[in-house]
C-alpha positions in Angstrom: 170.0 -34.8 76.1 167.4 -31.9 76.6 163.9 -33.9 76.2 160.8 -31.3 75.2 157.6 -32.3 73.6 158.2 -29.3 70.8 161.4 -27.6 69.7 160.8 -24.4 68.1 164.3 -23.7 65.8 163.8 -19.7 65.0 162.0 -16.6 66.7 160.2 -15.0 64.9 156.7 -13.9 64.4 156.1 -17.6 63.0 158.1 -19.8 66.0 156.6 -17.7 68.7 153.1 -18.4 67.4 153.5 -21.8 67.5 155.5 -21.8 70.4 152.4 -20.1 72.7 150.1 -22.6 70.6 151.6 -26.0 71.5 152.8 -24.6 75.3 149.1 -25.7 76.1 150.1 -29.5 75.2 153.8 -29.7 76.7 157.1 -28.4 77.1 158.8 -25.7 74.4 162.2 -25.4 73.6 163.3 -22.2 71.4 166.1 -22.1 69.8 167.7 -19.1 68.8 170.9 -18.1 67.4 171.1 -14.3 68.9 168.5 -12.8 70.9 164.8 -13.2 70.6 164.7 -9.7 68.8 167.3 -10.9 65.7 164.7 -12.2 63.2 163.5 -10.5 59.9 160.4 -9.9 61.9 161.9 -7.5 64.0 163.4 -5.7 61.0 159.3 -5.5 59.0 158.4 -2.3 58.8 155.1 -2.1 56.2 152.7 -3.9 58.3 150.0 -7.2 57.7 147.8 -6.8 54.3 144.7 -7.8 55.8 141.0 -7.0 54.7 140.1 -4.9 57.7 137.9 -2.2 55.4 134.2 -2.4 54.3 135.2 -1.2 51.2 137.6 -3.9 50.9 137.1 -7.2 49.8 138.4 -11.1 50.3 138.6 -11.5 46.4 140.2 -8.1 46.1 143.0 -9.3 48.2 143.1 -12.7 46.6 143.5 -11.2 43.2 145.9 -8.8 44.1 148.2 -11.7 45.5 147.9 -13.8 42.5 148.2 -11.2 40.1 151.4 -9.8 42.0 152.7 -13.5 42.1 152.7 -13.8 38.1 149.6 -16.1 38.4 152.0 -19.3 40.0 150.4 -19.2 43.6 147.8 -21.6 44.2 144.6 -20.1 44.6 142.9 -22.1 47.7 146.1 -21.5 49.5 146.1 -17.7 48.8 141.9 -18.0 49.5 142.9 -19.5 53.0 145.4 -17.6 54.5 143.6 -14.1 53.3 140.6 -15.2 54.7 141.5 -16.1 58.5 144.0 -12.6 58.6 141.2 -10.5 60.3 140.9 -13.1 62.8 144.5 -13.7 63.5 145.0 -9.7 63.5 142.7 -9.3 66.5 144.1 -12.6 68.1 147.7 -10.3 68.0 145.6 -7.5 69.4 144.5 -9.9 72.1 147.9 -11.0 73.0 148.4 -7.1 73.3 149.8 -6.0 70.1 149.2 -2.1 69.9 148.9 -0.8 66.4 148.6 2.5 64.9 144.6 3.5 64.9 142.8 6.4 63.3 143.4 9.8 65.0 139.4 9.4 65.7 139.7 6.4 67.5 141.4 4.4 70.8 140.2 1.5 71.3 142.8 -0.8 69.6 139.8 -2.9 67.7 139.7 -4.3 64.0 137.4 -1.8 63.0 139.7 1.4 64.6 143.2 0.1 62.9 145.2 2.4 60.4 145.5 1.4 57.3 148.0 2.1 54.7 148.3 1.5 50.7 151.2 -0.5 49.6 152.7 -1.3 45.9 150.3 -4.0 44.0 147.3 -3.6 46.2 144.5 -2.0 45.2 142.9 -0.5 48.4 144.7 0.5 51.8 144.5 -2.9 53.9 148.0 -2.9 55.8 147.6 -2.6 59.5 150.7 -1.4 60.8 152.1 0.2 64.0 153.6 3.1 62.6 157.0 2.0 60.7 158.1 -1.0 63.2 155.2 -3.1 63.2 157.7 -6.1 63.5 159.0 -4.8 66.7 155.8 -4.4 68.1 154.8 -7.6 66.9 157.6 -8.9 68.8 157.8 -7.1 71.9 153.9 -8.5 72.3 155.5 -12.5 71.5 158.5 -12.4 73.2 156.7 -10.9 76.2 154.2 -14.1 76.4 156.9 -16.5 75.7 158.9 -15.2 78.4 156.3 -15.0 80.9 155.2 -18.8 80.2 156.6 -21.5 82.5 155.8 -24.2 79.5 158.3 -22.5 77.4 162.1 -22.8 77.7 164.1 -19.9 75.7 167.8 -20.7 74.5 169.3 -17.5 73.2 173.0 -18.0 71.1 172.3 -21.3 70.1 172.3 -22.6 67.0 170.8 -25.5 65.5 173.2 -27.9 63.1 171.3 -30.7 61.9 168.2 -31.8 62.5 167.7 -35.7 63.8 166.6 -38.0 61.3 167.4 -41.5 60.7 170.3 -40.7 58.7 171.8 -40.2 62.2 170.9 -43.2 63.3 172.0 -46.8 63.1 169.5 -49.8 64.0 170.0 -53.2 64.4 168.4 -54.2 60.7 169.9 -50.9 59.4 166.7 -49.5 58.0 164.2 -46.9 59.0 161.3 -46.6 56.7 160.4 -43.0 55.7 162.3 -39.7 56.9 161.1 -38.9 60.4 162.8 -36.0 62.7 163.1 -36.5 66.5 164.6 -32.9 66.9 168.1 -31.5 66.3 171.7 -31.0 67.4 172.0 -27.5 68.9 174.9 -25.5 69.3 175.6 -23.1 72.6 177.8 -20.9 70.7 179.1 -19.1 73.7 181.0 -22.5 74.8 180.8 -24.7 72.2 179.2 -27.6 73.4 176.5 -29.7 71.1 173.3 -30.4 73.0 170.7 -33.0 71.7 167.4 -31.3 71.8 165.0 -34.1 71.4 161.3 -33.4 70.7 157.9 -34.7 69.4 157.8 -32.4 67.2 160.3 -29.7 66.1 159.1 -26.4 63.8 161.3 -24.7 61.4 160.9 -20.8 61.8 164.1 -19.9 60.6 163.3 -17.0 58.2 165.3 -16.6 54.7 168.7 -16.6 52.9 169.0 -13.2 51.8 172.4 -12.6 53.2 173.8 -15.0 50.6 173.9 -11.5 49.0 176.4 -9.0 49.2 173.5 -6.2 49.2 170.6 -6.8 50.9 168.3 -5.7 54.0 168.4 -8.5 56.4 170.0 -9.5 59.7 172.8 -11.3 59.7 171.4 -14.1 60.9 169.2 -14.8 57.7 171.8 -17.4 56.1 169.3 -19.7 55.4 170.2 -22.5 58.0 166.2 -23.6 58.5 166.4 -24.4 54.5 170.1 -25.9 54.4 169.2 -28.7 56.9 165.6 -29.5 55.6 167.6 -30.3 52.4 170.2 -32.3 54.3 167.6 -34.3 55.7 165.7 -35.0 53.0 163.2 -32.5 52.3 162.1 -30.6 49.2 162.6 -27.0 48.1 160.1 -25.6 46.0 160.1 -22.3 44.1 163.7 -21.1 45.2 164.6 -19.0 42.0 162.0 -16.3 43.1 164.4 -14.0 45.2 162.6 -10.8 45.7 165.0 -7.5 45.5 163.2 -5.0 47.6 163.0 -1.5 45.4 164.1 1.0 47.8 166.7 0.3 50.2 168.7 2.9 51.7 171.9 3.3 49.7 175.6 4.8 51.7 179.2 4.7 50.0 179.9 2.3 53.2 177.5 -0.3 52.1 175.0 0.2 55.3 171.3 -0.9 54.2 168.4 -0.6 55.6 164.8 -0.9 54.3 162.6 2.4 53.2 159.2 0.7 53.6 156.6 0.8 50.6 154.8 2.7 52.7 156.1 5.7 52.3 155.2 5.6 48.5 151.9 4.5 49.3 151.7 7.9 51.1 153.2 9.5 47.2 156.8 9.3 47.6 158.0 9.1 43.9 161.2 7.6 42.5 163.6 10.0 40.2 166.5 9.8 39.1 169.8 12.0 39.5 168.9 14.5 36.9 165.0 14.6 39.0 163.0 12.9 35.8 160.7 10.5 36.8 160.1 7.0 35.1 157.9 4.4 36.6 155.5 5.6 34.3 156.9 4.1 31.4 157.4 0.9 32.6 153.7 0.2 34.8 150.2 1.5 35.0 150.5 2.2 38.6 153.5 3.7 38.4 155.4 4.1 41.8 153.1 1.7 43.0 154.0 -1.0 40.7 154.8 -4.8 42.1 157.9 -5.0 43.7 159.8 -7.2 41.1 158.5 -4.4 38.2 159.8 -2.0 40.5 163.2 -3.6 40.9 164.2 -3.9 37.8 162.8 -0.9 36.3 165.6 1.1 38.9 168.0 -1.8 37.8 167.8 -0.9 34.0 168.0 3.3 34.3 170.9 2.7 36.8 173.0 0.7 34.1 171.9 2.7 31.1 173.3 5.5 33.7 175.7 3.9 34.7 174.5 5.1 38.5 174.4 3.0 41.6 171.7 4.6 42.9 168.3 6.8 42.7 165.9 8.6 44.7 163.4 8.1 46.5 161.6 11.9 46.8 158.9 12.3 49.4 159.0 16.2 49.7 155.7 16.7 48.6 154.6 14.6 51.7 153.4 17.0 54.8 156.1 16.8 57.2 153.8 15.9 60.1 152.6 12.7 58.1 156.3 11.6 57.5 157.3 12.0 61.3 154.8 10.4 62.7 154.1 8.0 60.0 157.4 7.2 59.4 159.1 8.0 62.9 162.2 4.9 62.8 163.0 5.5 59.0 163.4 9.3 59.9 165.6 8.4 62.8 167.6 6.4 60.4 168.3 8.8 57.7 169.1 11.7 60.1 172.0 9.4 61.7 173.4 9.8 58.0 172.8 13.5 57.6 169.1 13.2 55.9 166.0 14.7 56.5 163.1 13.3 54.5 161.4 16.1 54.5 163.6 18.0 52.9 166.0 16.0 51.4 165.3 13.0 48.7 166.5 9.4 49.8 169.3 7.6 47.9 167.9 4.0 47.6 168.6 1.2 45.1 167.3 -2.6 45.0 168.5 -5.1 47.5 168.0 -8.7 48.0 164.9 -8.7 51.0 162.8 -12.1 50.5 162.1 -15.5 49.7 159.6 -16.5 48.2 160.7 -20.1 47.8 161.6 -22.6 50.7 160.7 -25.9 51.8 157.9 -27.1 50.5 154.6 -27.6 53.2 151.0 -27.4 53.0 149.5 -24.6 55.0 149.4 -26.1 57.8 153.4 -26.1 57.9 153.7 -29.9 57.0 156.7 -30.5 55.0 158.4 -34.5 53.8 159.6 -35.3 57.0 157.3 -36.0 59.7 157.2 -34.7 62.7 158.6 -31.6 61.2 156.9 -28.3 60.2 157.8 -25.3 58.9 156.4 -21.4 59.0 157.5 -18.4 57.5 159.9 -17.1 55.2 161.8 -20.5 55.5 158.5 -22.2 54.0 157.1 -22.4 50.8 153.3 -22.6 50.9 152.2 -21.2 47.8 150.8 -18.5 48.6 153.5 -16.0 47.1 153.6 -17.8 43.8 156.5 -16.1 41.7 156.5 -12.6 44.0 155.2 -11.5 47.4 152.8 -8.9 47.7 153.7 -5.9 50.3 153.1 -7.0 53.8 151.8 -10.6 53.0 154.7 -11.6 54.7 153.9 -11.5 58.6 150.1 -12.6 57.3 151.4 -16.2 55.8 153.9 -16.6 58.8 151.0 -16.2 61.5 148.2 -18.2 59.4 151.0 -21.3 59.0 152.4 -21.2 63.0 148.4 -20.8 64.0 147.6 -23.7 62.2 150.1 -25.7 62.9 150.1 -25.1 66.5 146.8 -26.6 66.5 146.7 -29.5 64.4 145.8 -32.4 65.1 148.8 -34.3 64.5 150.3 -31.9 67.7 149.1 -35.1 70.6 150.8 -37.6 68.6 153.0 -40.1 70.6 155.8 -40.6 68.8 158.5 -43.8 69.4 161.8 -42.3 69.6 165.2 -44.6 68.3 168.2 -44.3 70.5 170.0 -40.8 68.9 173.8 -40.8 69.3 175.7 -37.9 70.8 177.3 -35.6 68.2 180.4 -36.7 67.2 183.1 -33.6 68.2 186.3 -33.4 66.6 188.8 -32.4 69.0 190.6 -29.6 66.7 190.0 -26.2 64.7 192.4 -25.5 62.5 192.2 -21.5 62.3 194.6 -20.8 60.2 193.3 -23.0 57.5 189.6 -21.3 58.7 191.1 -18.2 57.9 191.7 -18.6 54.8 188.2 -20.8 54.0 185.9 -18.1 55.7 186.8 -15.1 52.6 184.2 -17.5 50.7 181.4 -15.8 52.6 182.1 -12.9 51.1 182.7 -14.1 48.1 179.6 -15.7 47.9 177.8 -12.7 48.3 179.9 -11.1 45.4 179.1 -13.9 43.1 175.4 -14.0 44.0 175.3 -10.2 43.2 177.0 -9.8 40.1 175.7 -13.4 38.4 172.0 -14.2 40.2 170.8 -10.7 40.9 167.7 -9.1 39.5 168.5 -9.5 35.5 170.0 -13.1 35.1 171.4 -14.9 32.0 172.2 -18.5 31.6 176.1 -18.5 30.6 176.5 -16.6 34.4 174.2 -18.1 36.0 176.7 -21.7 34.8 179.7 -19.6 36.0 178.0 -19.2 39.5 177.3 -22.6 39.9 180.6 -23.8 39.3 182.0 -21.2 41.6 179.7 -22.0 44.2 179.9 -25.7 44.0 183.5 -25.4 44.5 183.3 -23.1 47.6 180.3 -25.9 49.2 183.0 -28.5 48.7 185.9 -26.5 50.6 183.4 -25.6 53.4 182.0 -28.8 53.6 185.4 -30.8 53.9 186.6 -28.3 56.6 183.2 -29.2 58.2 183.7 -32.5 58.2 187.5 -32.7 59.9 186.8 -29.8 62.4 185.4 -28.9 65.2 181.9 -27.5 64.6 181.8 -23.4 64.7 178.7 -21.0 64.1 180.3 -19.6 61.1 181.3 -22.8 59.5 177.9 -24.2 59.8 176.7 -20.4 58.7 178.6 -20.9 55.5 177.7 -24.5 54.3 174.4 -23.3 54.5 174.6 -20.1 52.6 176.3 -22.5 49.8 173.8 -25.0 49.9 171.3 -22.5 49.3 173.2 -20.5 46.7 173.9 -23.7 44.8 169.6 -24.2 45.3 168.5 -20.5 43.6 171.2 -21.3 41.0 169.6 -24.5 40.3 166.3 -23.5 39.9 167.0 -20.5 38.8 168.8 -22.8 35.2 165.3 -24.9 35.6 163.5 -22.3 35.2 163.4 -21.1 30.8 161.4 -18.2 31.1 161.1 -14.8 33.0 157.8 -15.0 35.3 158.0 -12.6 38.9 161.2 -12.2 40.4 162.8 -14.2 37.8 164.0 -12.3 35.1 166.2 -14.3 32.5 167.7 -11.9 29.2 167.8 -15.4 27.6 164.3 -16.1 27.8 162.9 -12.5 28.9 158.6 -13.6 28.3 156.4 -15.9 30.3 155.9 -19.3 29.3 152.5 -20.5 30.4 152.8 -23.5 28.5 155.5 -25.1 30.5 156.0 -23.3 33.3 153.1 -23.0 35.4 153.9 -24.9 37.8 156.3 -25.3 41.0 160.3 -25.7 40.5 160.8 -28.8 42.6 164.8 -29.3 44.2 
């Protein structure tokens, strides 16, 4: 038993707000399952849309967001969290976050920041620090968590279930309500389960996108945060609205990584192999289209092609911007033989984000209490059916703010009596073998069936597939010793099986969505959340 007042499961931008929040009331506990540094924060190169400009405006933002999301987020949600990013910006710069600032300018204030233009918004509001704010973001957290004595840091561990009282057996056998008193955490360097008991535990485990074959995440995003909210009892909202990110690096040997919008908010254009351009025919703003337009404009001229990739051309860029603009991606491509300034980027759509998750409020409360959630792994509403560039890191530091200072943060709470984890006493590896090819072949599935142009008679094929892979997993689960990569895999199923679901409840095509049976928006019927 490891008794804190909070457990933090994740480490990102989202856990390590809230972690530094609530150290001021008790004792932390994060959980990680690598290193601080593995999190889809690290990996977020864009920046946080915030209005930071005279020019700009709140509503302008608003709009953009809503508009971006095909009209499903919920307006006093998007209002809120756009609203208090200027405040939460500068509370980053107060923790010591140094972003990029106008050549002009060094003092790193609001009013001094660098801003840069991204697809769907209308005016340049991203504050960024060059091309890894993520990693600065992080290298500011981490640094604070590390250096505060209320904060305990557990690096390769990985959470399996969190405790509710489905684990636990009373004398009249009944618990009203679904309540959770922490979780059951892995050290996957020996094995050994751990109860992690805590007042109140915050889900900041990122997305799911490596339930596909091709995407631009670490390998930790399988979704686990998700998979046990769902085991416990909570709701998902929204999970059908996977968002393919339009230009991700494309090799032969399969190694993505993310070419940030940014670059063709500096002009970059997307051609083809033959150099024709084509985002004009398919949006206004052309290049600078929403993502999801984006995505599956490249998707359909690839296939009439049949191409696997495009280009990304930002040659008519001055070199000098694209270095020091865009000084990690340039790193990146010249490990594979590219210069950017020269050279045009091979790039095609990738799985990237999550729009969906477990449904809170925006203050991170989800069904079960004592439980809240932040992040990619939530689903607040403010994304509605697409994200807009760079509201990403904005939602996850509004939510973890908010919750690290609500009220409900000094609440005694009665724990029951939590039974150690039950540890079988075998791993049957050869069987294991054999069982763990259904990660990859969960990928496959998910990328050939429930990618960025979906049909009905597939997306029935990929259930059934899937379905059939959760129940081989989950039956190995139950007879054998736990591992990291078992529990890995159950959850990718559970959420595969969850996108597929919601993705057949869905009868219309509305953001990242698109279904060739039902290709318009229904307004009629489906304005409104799809509820697992």
């Amino acid at each position: 038993m490891r008794d804190y007042d909070f457990l933090v499961i994740g480490s990102g931008i989202g856990g390590l707000v809230y972690a530094l929040q609530v150290s001021r009331l008790g004792k932390v506990a994060i959980v990680t399952k690598r290193g601080l540094f593995n999190c889809n924060t690290d990996y977020a190169q864009g920046g946080i849309a915030a209005v930071l400009d005279e020019a700009d405006t709140f509503s302008g933002h608003c709009e953009d967001t809503f508009i971006a999301g095909a009209e499903l987020g919920k307006r006093q949600v998007i209002r809120q969290i756009i609203t208090e990013g200027p405040k939460l910006i500068q509370y980053l710069i107060d923790l010591g976050t140094d972003f990029t600032l106008e050549k002009e300018h060094y003092d790193n204030r609001l009013e001094n920041l660098s801003l840069s233009m991204e697809g769907g918004h209308r005016h340049r509001r991203v504050a960024h620090a060059a091309d890894s704010t993520g990693h600065q973001i992080m290298e500011t957290l981490t640094k604070r968590c590390r250096e505060n004595s209320n904060i305990d840091i557990y690096e390769n561990s990985i959470a399996i279930d969190l405790i509710t009282q489905h684990h636990i057996v009373q004398d009249d056998g009944f618990i009203p309500g679904i309540s959770c008193w922490g979780a059951y955490v892995m050290d996957i360097k020996t094995n050994e389960v751990h109860i992690f008991r805590a007042r109140k535990t915050m889900l900041a485990t990122g997305g799911a996108s490596r339930i596909y074959a091709h995407n631009t995440n670490p390998d930790v995003s399988t979704g686990d945060g998700m998979a046990m909210a769902r085991l416990a009892g909570a709701r998902l909202a929204n999970m059908e609205f996977v968002q393919f990110h339009p230009t991700a690096f494309w090799s032969p040997e399969g190694k993505t990584f993310l070419i940030s919008e940014a670059v063709r908010g500096e002009g970059a254009v997307l051609k083809l192999s033959d150099g024709s351009t084509f985002m004009e025919n398919y949006h206004p703003r052309g290049n600078l289209a929403p993502r999801d337009i984006v995505s599956r404009a490249i998707d359909a001229e690839l296939k009439k092609r049949g191409e696997k990739f495009c280009y990304l051309d930002a040659t008519n860029i001055p070199a000098e911007i694209l270095r020091t603009h865009f000084p990690y991606i340039g790193k990146r491509l010249a490990e594979h033989g590219i210069d950017f300034t020269r050279d045009p980027i091979p790039v095609a759509p990738a799985a990237h984000y999550f729009c969906g998750g477990v449904l809170s409020t925006i203050d991170g409360i989800t069904d079960i209490h004592n439980l809240f959630a932040a992040g990619e792994v939530a689903c607040s509403g403010l994304h509605g059916a697409n994200r807009l560039a760079s509201n990403s890191l904005l939602e996850a530091l509004v939510m973890a703010y908010r919750a690290g200072n609500h009220p409900s943060n000094t609440e005694e709470v009665d724990f029951p009596k939590i039974p150690v984890w039950k540890q079988m006493d075998e791993f049957n590896e050869n069987e294991w073998v054999v069982i763990s090819h259904n990660r990859e072949i969960i990928g496959t599935i998910m990328d050939g069936y429930v990618g960025i142009r979906r049909s009905r008679r597939l997306l029935k094929y990929a259930l059934s597939r899937i379905e059939n892979i959760y129940n081989e997993v989950n039956n190995f689960y139950q007879h054998n010793a736990v591992r990291k990569e078992v529990v890995e895999t159950r959850n990718m199923a559970i959420i595969a099986i969850a996108v597929i679901r919601s993705a057949l409840m869905r009868k219309e095509s509305r953001g990242a969505h698109f279904l060739i049976d039902n290709p318009e928006r229904n307004d009629n019927l489906y304005l409104i959340d799809t509820i697992i």
